[in-house]
Kinemage of the C-alpha trace (Angstrom):
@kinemage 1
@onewidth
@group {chain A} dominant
@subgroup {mainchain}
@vectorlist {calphas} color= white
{ca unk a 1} P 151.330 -107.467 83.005
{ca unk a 2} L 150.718 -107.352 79.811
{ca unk a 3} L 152.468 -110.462 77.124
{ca unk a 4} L 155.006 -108.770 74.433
{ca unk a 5} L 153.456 -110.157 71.354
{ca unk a 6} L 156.021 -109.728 68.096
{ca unk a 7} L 154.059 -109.729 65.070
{ca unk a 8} L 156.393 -111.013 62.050
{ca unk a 9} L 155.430 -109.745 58.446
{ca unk a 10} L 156.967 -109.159 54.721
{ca unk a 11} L 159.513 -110.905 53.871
{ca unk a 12} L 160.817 -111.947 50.318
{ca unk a 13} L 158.011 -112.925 48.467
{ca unk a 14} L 155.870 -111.777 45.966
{ca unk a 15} L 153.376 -111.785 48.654
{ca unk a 16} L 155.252 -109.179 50.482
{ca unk a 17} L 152.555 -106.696 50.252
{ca unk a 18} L 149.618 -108.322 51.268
{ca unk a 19} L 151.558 -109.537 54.321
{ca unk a 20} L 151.777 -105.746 55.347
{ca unk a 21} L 147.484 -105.397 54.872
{ca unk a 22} L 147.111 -108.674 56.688
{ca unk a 23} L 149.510 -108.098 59.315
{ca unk a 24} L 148.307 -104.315 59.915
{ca unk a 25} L 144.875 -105.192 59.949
{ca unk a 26} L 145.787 -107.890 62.581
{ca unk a 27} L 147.790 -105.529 64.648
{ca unk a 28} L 144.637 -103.187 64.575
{ca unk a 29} L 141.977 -105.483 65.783
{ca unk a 30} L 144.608 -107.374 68.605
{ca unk a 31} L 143.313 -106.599 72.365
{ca unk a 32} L 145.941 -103.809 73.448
{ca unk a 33} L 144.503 -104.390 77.109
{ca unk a 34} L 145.771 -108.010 77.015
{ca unk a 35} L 148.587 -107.475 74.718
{ca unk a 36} L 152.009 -105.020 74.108
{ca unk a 37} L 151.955 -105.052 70.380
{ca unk a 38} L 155.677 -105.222 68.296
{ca unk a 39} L 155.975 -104.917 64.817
{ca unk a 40} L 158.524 -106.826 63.378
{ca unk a 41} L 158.921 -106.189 59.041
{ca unk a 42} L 161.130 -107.956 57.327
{ca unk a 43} L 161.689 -105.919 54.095
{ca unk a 44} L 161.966 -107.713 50.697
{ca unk a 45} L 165.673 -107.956 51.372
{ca unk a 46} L 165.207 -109.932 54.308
{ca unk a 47} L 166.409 -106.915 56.721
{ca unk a 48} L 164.363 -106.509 60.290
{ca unk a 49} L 163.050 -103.702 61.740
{ca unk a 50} L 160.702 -102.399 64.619
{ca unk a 51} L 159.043 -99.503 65.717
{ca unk a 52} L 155.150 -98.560 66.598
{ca unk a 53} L 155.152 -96.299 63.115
{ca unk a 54} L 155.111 -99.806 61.522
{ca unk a 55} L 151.549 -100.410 62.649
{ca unk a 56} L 150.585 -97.809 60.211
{ca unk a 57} L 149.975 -99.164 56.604
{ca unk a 58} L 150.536 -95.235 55.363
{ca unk a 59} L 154.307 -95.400 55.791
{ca unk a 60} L 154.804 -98.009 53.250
{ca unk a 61} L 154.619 -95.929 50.873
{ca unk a 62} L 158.190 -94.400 51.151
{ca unk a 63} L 159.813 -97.013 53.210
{ca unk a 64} L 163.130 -95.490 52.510
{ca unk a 65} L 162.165 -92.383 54.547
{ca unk a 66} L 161.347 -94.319 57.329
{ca unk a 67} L 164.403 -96.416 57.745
{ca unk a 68} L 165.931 -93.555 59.492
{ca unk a 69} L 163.516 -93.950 62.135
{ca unk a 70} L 162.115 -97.731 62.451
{ca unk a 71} L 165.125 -99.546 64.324
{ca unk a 72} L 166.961 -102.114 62.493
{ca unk a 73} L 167.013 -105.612 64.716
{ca unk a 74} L 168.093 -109.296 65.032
{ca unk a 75} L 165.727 -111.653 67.412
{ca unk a 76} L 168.147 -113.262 69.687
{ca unk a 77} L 167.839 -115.846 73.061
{ca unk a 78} L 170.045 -114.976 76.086
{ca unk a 79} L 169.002 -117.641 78.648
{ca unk a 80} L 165.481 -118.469 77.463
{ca unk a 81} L 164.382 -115.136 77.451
{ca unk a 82} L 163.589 -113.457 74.056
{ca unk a 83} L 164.825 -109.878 72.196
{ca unk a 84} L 165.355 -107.752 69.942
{ca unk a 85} L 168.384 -106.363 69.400
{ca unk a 86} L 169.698 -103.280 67.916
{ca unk a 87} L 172.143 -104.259 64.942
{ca unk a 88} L 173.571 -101.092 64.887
{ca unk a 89} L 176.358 -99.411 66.723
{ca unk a 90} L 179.496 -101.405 68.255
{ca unk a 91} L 177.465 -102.843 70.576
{ca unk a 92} L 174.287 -104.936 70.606
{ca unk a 93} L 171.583 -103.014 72.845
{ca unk a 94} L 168.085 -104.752 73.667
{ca unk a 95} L 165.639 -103.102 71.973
{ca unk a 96} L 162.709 -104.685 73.491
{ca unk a 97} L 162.263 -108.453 74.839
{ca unk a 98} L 159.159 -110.240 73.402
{ca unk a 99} L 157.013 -113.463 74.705
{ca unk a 100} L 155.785 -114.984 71.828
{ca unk a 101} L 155.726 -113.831 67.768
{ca unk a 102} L 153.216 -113.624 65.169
{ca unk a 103} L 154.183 -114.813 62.173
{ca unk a 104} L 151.581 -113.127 59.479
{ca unk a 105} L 153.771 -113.840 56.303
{ca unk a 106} L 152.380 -115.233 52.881
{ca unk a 107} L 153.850 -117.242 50.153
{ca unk a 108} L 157.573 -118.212 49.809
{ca unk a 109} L 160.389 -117.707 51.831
{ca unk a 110} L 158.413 -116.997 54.745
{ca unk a 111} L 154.991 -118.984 55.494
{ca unk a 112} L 156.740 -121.758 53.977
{ca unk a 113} L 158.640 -123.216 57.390
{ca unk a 114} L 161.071 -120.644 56.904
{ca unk a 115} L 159.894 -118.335 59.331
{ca unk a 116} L 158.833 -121.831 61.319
{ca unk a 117} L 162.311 -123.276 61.366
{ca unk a 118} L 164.136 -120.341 62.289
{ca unk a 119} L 161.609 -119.592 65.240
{ca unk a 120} L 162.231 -123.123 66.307
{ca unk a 121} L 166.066 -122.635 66.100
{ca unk a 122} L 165.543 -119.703 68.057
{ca unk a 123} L 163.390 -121.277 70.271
{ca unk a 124} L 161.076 -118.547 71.156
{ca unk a 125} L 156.800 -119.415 70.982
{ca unk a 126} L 155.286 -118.641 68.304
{ca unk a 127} L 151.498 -119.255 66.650
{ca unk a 128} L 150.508 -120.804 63.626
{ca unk a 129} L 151.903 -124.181 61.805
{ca unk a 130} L 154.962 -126.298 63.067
{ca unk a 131} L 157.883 -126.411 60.311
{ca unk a 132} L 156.341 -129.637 58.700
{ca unk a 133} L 152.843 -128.373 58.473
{ca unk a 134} L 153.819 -125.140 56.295
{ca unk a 135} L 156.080 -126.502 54.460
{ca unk a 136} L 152.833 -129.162 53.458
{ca unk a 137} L 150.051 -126.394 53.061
{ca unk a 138} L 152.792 -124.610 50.677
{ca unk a 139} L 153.400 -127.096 48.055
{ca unk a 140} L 150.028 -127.682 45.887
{ca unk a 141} L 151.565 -131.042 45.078
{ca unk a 142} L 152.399 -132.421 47.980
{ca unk a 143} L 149.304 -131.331 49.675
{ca unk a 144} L 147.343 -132.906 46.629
{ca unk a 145} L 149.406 -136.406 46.772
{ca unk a 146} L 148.294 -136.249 50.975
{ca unk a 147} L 144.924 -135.588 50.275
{ca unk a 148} L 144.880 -138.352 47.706
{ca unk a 149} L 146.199 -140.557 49.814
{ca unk a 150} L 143.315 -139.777 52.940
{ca unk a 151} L 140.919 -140.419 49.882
{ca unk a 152} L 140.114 -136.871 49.805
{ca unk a 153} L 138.415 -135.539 46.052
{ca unk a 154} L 140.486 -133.591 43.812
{ca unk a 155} L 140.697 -132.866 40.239
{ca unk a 156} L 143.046 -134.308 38.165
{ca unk a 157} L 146.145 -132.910 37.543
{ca unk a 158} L 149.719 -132.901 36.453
{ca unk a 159} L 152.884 -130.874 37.447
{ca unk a 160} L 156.651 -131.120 36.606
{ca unk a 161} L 159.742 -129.063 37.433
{ca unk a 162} L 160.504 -126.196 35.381
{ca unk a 163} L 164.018 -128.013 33.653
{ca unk a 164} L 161.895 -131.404 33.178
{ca unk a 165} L 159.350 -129.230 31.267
{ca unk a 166} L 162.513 -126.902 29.279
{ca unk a 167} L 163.915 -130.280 28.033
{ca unk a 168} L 161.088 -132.178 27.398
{ca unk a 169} L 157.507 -130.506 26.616
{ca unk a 170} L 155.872 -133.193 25.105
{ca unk a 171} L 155.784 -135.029 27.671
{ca unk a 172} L 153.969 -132.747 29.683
{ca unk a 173} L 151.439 -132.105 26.886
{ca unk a 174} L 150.765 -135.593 26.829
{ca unk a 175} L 150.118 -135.497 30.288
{ca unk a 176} L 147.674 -132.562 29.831
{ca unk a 177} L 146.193 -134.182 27.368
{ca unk a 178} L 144.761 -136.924 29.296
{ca unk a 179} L 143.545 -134.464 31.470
{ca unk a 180} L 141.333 -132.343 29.134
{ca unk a 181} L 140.806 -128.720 28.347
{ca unk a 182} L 140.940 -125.956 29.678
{ca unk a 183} L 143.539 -126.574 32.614
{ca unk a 184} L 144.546 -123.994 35.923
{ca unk a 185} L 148.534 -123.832 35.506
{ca unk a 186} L 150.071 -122.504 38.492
{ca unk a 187} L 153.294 -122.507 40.570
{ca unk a 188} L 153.261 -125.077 43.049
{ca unk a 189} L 154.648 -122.506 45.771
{ca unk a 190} L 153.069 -119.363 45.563
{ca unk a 191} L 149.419 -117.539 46.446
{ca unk a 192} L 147.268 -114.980 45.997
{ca unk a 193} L 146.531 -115.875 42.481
{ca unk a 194} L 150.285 -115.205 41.160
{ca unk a 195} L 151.405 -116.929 38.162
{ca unk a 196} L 148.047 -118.456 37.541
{ca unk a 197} L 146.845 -119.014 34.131
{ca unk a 198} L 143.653 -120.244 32.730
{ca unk a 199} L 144.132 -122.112 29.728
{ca unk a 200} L 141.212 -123.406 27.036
{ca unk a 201} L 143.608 -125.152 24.807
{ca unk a 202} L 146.894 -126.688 23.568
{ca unk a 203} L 148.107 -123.671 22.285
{ca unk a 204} L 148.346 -121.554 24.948
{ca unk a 205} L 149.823 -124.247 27.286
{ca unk a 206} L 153.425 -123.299 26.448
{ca unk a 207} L 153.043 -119.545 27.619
{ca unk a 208} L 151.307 -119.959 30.888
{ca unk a 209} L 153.322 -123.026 32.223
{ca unk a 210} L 156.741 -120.155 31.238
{ca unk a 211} L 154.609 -118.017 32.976
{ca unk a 212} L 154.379 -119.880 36.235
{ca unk a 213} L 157.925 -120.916 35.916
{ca unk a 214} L 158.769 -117.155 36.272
{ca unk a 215} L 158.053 -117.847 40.255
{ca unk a 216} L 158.646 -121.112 40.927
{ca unk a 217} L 160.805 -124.097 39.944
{ca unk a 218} L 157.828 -126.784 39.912
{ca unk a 219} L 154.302 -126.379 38.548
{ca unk a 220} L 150.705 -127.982 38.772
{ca unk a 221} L 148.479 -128.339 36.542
{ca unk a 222} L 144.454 -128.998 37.312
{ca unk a 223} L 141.458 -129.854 35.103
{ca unk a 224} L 139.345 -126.312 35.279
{ca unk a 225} L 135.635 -127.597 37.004
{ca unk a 226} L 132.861 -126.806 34.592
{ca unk a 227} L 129.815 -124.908 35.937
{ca unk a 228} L 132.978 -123.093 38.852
{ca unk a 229} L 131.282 -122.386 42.822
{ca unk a 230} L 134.426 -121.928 44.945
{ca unk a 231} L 133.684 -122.198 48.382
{ca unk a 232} L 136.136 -121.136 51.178
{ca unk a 233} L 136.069 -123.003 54.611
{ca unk a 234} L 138.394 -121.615 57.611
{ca unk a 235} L 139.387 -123.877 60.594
{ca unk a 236} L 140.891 -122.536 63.888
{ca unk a 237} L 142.980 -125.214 65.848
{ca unk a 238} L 145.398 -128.096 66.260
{ca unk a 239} L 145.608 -131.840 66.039
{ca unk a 240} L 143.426 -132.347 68.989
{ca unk a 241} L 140.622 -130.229 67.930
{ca unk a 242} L 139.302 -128.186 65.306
{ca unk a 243} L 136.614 -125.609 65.079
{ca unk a 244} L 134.966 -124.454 61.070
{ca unk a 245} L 133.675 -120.906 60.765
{ca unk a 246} L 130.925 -119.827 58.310
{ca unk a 247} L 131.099 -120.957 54.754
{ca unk a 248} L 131.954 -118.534 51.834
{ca unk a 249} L 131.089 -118.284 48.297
{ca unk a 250} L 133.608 -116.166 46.468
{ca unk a 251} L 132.663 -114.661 43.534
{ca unk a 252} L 134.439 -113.733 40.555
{ca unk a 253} L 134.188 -112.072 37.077
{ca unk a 254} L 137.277 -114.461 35.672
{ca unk a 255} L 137.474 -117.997 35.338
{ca unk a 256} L 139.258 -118.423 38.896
{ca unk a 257} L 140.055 -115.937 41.280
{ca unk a 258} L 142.251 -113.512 40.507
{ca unk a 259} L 144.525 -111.142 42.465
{ca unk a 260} L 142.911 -108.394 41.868
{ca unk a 261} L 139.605 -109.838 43.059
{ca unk a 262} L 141.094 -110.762 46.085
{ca unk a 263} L 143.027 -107.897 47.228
{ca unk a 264} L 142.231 -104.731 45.003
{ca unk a 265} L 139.037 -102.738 46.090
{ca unk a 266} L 135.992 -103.124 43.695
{ca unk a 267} L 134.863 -99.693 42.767
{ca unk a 268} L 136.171 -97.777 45.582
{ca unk a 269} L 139.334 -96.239 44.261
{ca unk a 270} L 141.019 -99.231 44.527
{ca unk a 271} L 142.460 -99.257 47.856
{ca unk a 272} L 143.477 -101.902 49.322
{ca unk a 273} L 141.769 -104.234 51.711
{ca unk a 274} L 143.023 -107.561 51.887
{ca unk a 275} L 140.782 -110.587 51.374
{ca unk a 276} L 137.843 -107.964 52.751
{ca unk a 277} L 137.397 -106.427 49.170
{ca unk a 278} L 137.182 -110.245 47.828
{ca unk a 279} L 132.803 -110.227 46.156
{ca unk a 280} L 131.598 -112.678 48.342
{ca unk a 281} L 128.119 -114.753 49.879
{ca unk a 282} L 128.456 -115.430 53.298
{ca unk a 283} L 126.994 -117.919 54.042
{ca unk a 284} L 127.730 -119.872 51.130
{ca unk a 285} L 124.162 -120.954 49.223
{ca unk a 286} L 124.787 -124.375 49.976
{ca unk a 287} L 122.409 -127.232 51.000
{ca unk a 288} L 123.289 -128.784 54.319
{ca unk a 289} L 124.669 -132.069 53.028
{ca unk a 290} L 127.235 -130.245 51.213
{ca unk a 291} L 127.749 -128.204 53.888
{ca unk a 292} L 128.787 -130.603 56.219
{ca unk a 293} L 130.390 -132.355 53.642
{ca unk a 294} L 132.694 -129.143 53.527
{ca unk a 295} L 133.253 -128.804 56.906
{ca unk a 296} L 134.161 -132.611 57.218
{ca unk a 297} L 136.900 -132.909 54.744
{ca unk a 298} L 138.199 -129.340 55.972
{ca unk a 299} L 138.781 -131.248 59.968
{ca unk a 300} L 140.376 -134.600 57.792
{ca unk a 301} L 142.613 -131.877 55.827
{ca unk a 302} L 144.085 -129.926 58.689
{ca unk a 303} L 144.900 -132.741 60.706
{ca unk a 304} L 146.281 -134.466 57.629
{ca unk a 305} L 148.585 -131.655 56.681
{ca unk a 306} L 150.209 -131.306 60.533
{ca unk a 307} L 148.136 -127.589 60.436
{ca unk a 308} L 147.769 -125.189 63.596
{ca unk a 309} L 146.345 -121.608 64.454
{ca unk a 310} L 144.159 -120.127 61.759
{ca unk a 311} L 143.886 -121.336 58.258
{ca unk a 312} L 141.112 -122.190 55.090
{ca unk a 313} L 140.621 -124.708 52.964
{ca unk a 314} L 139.257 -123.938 49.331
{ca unk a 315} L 137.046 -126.220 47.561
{ca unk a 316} L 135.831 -126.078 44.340
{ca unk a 317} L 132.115 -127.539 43.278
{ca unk a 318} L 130.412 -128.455 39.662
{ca unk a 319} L 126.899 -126.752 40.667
{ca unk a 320} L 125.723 -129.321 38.399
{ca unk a 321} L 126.866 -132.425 39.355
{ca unk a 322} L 127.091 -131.165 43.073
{ca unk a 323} L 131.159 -132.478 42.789
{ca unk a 324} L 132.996 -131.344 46.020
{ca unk a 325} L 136.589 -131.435 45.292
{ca unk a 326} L 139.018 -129.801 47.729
{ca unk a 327} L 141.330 -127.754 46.110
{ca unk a 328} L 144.452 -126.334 48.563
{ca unk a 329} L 145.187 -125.132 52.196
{ca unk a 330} L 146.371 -122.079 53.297
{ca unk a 331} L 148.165 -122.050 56.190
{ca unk a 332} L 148.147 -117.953 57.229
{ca unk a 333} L 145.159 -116.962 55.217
{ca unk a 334} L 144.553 -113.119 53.632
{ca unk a 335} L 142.887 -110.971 56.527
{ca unk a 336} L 143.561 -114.426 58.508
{ca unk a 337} L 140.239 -115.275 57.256
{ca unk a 338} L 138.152 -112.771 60.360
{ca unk a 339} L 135.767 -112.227 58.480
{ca unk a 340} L 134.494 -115.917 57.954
{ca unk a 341} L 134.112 -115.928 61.797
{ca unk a 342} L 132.604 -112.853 62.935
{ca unk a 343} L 129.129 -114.566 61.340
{ca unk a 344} L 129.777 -117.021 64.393
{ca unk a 345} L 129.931 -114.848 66.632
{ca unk a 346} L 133.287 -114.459 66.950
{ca unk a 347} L 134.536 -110.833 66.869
{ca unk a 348} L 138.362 -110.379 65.301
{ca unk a 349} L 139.813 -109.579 68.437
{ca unk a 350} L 138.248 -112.613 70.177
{ca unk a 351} L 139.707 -114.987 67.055
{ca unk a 352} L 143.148 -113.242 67.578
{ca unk a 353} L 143.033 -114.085 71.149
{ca unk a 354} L 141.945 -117.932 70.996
{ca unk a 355} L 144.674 -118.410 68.141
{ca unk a 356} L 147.412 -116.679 70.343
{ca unk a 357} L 146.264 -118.980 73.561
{ca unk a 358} L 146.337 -121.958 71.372
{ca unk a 359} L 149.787 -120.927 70.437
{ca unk a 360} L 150.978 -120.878 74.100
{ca unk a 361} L 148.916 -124.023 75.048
{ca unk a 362} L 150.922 -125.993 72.301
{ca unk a 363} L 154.355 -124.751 73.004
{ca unk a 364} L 153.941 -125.888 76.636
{ca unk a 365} L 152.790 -129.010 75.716
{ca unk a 366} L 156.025 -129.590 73.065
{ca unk a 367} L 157.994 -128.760 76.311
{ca unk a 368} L 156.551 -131.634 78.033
{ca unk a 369} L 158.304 -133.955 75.738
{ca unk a 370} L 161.569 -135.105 75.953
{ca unk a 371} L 163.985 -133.326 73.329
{ca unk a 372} L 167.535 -134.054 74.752
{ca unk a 373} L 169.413 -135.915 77.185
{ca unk a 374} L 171.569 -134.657 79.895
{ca unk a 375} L 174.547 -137.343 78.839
{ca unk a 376} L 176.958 -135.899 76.734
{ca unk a 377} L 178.232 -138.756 73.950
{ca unk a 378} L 180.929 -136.331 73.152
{ca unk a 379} L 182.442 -137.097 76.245
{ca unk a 380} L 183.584 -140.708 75.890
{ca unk a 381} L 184.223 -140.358 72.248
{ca unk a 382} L 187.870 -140.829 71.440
{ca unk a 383} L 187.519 -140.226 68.020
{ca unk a 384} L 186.448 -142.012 64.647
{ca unk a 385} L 189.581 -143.923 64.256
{ca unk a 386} L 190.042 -145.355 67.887
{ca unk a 387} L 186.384 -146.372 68.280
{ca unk a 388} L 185.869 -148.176 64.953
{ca unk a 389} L 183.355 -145.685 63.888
{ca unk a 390} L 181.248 -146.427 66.639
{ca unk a 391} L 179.414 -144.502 69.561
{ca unk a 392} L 178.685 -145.943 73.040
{ca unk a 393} L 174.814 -145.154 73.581
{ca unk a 394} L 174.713 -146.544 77.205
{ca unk a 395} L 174.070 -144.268 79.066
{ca unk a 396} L 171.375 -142.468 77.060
{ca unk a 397} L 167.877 -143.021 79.008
């Protein structure tokens, strides 16, 4: 029999697109022997919907014309078993019942912990990071202050919220200016290269940080690396292992990586392709110190940040100096990274597989643990007034 496997995708974020390419090109490299694929898109105002058409990236073109035929649903749990539900009509009909989901969502709102959380309220398995490890790999502060405190490199930087920076800018020129020119700004909570701005000097500070408040309510700022390699490093697990694919130089004709280098087709009409029309090396042109250097702090960094499925690190590296600094996670990659591991051997549909089983491993494993207690405290409880305030724990075990 074959295991329902919901794949989640879109969502409200400016990512919303490139969820759909990522998600479609997952959906067409997943072992239909092995699996009973369901799309499940969440459209940019957060309303569900399945049907098999959504496995075709064509239809997204006119999404309005195919709301009359993709079914609108709500993921529900009757008795530990999982469905989707039809939300229309007087009564709610199962639509389908699934196993386990797929979250393949990017930026915020969705690979966040949002998705996370309300999978784990739901209670239904699902792969990728717990609620705590996407929330880490989403905020580029946060995830800088953890790796700072495992003594991982990384550049310096600054950030602020967008009303500290409104009432106060000076401050956060000062703090810029210890830094040094030119300076990444960037919203703390977003991908793909949105928002980002490189700046050479003081006077252009004001107009990228307002840029980068545009998405987000807090922004970092990093110290640009003279003499730029950015190297990519992807790492399939959980906390008790972790496995690095090939190493990737990415190339670019900008100062960082934009979106368009990652996700618009170079000279080929401009389709797009996900992270697979990203100019790349693979393998990166890298000696073997560095190498393992790389793959090292990528192991330290996915345990550190509470990681799990498929995800890459990014590093950036003076060629000069030979500086490794690590730069940020991401915890559901563009493409979901395949094509860093097909150099190891390891065919999409293979990496697909292994990340689902490690998925299903893992939520068996939570299950082992105790989450509740059979005793009810409610049941003794006579109310705030007549107990002082107090609860009677003895007969929790």
């Amino acid at each position: 029999m074959k295991i329902k496997l919901g794949v989640i995708f879109g969502g409200p974020s400016v990512e919303h697109e490139i969820s759909i390419i990522s998600a479609v090109q997952a959906m067409q490299n997943i072992n239909q022997d092995k699996y009973e694929i369901i799309p499940i898109y969440i459209t940019k105002d957060r309303q569900w919907y399945t049907g098999k058409m959504l496995m075709d990236i064509d239809i997204y073109k006119d999404f309005e014309e195919l709301k009359r035929y993709a079914k609108q649903v709500i993921l529900c749990n009757k008795n530990n078993v999982f469905y989707l539900q039809n939300v229309k009509g007087l009564f709610k009909r199962n639509v389908t019942e699934l196993d386990i989901v797929f979250p393949i969502v990017h930026g915020s709102h969705t690979e966040d912990g949002s998705i996370a959380g309300y999978l784990e309220t739901i209670g239904i398995p699902y792969v990728g990071c717990n609620i705590l490890g996407a929330a880490l790999g989403q905020d580029k502060v946060v995830m800088k202050q953890i790796f700072e405190a495992m003594n991982l490199p990384v550049v310096d930087y600054a950030w602020c919220y967008d009303s500290e920076y409104l009432e106060n800018k000076e401050e956060t020129f000062s703090k810029v200016k210890k830094i040094g020119y030119p300076v990444i700004v960037k919203p703390a909570n977003l991908g793909s290269s949105i928002g980002i701005t490189f700046v050479k000097n003081e006077e252009a500070l004001d107009e990228a940080i307002l840029e980068a408040i545009k998405y987000d309510n807090k922004i970092v700022i990093e110290k640009a690396v003279d003499n730029l390699t950015e190297v990519n490093c992807s790492v399939l697990g959980n906390y008790e292992f972790q496995q690095t694919s090939e190493l990737e130089e990415v190339m670019s004709t900008d100062e960082f990586l934009t979106y368009a280098d990652k996700y618009i087709g170079n000279g080929k009409g401009g389709k797009a392709k996900g992270m697979v029309a990203t100019d790349r090396i693979i393998p990166a042109r890298l000696d073997s110190k560095t190498r393992s250097k790389i793959e090292e702090i990528s192991k330290i960094a996915f345990r550190a940040l509470n990681l799990s499925g498929i995800c890459r690190i990014d590093f950036l590296i003076d060629k000069k100096t030979k500086q490794v600094y690590i730069n940020e996670s991401n915890t559901i990659p563009g493409s979901l990274s395949f094509y860093l591991w097909e150099p190891t051997g390891k065919p999409y549909s293979k990496l697909l597989d292994e990340v689902i089983t490690i998925a299903i491993k893992d939520f068996k494993n939570k299950h082992k643990k105790t989450t509740s207690f059979e005793t009810n405290v409610l049941s003794n409880f006579n109310g705030v007034k007549g107990s002082k305030g107090k609860l009677k724990f003895s007969k929790l075990k």
